[in-house]
One Martini backbone bead per residue (centre of mass of N, CA, C, O) as a GRO file, in nm:
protein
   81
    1UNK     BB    1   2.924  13.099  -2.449
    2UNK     BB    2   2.767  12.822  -2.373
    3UNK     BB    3   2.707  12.641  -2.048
    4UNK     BB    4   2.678  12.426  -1.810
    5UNK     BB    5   2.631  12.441  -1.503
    6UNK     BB    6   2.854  12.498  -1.227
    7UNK     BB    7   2.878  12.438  -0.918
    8UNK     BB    8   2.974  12.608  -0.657
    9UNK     BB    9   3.252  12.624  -0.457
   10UNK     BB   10   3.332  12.658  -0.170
   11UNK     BB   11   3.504  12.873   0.074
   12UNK     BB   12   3.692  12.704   0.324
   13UNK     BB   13   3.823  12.806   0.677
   14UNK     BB   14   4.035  12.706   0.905
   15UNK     BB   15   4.070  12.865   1.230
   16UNK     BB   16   4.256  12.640   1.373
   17UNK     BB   17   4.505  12.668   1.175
   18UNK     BB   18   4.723  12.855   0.960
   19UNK     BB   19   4.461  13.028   0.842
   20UNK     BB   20   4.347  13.186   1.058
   21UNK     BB   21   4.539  13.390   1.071
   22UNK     BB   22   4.502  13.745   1.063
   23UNK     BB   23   4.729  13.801   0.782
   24UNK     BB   24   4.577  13.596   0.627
   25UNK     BB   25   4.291  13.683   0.640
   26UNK     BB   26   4.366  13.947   0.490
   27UNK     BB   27   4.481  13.855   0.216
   28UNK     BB   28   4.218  13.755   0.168
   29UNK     BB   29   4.039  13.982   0.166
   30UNK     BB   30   4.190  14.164  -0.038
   31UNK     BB   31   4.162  13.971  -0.270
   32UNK     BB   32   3.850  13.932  -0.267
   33UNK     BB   33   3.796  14.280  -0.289
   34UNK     BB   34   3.954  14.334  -0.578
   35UNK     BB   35   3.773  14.050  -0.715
   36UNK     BB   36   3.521  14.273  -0.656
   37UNK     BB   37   3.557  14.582  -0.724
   38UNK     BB   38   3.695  14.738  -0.465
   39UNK     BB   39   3.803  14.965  -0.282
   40UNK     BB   40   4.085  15.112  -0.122
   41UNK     BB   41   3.899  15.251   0.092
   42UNK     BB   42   3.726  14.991   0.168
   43UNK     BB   43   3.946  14.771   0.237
   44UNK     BB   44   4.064  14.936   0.434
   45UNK     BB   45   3.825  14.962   0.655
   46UNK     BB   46   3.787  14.674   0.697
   47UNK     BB   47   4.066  14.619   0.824
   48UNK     BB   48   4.005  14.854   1.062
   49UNK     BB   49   3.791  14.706   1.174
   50UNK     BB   50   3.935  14.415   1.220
   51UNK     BB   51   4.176  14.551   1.422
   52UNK     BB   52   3.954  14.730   1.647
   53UNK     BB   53   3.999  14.444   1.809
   54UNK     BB   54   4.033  14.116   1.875
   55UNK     BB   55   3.940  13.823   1.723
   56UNK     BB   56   3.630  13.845   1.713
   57UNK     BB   57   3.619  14.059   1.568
   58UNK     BB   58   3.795  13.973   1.347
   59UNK     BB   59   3.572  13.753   1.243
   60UNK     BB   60   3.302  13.913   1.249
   61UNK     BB   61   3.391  14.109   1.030
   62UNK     BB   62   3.495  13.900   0.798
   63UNK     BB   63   3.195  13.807   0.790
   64UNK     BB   64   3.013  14.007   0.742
   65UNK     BB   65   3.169  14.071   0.428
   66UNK     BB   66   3.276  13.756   0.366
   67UNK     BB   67   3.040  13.512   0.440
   68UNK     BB   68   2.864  13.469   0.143
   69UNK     BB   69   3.173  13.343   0.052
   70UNK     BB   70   3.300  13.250   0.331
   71UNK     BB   71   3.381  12.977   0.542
   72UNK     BB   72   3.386  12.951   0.868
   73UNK     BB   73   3.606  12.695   1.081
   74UNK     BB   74   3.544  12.569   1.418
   75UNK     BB   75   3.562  12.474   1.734
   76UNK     BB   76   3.531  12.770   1.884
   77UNK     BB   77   3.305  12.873   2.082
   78UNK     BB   78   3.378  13.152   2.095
   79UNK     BB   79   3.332  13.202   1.757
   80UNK     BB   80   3.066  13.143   1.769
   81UNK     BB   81   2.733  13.275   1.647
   0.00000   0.00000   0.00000
């Protein structure tokens, strides 16, 4: 089938919500990393790398690996890199 092209819609999570929580944002990296055909001990690795420090790690490291397709967004100036 050919079609159109489609331009593709960011995924934007709002850090400052309830999607911020960082039990959510992992079940997101988790998800996003299986249908990425990662394998379980690459995102073991990731989430352990994630849980590894504070929360600024903990988002820093979200952004690492899945900043070029998920997009966040928050108000506090302390996690803004």
């Amino acid at each position: 089938m050919i079609r159109k092209r489609v331009p593709q819609h960011e995924t934007v999570i709002n850090l400052d919500g309830p999607d911020g929580n960082a039990h959510h944002l992992i079940g997101i990296a988790v998800g996003f990393g299986r249908d990425a055909r990662m394998s379980e001990e690459s995102l073991k690795s990731i989430v352990d790398e994630m849980r590894s420090g504070d929360y600024k790690n903990f988002i820093t490291t979200f952004d690492k690996y899945f900043g070029g397709s998920i997009v966040l967004e928050t108000t506090n100036t302390e996690l803004l890199v």
